[in-house]
C-alpha positions in Angstrom: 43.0 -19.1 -21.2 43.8 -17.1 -17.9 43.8 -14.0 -19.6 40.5 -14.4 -21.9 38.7 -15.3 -18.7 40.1 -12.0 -16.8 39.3 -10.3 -20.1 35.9 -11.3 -20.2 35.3 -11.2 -16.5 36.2 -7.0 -16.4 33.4 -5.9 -19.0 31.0 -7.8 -16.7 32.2 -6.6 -13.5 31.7 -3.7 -14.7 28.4 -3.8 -16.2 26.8 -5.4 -12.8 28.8 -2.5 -10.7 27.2 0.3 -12.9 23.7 -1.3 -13.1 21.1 0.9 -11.4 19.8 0.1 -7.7 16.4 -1.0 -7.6 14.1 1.3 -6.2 12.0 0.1 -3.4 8.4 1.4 -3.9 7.4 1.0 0.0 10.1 3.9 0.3 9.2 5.7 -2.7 5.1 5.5 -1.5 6.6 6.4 2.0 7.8 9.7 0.9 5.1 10.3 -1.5 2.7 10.1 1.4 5.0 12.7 3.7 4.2 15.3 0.8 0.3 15.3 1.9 1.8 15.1 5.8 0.7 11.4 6.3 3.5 9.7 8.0 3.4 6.5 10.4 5.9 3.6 9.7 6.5 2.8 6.3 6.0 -0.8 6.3 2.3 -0.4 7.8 1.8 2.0 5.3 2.2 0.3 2.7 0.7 -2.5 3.4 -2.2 -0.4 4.0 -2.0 0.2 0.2 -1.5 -2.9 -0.9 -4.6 -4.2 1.5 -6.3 -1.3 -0.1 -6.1 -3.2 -3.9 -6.6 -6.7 -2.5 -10.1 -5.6 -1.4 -10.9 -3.5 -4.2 -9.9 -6.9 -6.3 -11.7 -9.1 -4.1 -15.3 -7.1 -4.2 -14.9 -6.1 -0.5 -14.9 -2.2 -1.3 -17.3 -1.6 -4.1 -16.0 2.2 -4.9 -13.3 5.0 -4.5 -15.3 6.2 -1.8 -15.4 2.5 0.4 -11.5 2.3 -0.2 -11.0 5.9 0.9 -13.1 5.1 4.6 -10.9 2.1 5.0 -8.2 4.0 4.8 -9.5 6.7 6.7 -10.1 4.1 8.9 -6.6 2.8 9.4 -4.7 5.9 9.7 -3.5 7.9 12.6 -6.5 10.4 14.0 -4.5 13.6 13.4 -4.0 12.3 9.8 -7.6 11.4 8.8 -8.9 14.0 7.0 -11.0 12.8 3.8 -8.7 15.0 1.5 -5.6 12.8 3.2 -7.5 9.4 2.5 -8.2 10.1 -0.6 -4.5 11.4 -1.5 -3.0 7.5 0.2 -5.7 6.1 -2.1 -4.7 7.8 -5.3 -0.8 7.0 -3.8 -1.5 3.6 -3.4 -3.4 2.6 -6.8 -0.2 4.3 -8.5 2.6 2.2 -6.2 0.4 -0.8 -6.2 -2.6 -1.3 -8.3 -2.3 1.4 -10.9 -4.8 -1.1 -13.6 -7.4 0.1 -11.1 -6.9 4.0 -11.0 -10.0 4.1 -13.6 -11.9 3.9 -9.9 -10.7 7.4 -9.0 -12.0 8.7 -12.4 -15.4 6.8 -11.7 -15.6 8.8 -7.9 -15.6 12.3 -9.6 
């Protein structure tokens, strides 16, 4: 019995050793925003984001173009261009709210 429980117990070692990390999309939106040169800390960056879909959801930003000021709003002066806002709210729909990236389409 000892050795049909070690038996069995090796294939799932194994299996739980070689699954995959789970990627952590705060991170992963972190270093997408350092490729358009937006940085700040990561954690109040993304829940800038994820504010960002809650208020599109909610009715309190009626367009691309409300969501972009807030965001413009809430980032760091020497990173508020409108191109940069625009880039966090495109970055953040993706990470966060991608069922509501049709808005983007509807601001060209």
């Amino acid at each position: 019995m000892k050795r049909l429980i070690a038996a069995m117990a090796t294939p799932v070692a194994a299996l739980v050793l070689a699954a995959p990390a789970q990627a952590d999309p705060d991170t992963d939106f972190a270093n997408e925003l350092h490729t358009y040169g937006i940085y700040g800390q990561k954690d109040y960056n993304a829940w800038i984001g994820k504010i960002t879909c809650k208020r599109q959801r909610n009715g309190v930003d009626k367009s691309a173009h409300d969501s972009a000021q807030f965001v413009q709003n809430q980032l760091e002066r020497s990173q508020n261009s409108t191109e940069q806002s625009y880039q966090f709210l495109a970055a953040a729909m993706r990470f966060y709210c991608p069922d509501l990236l049709p808005i983007l389409d509807q601001a060209r």
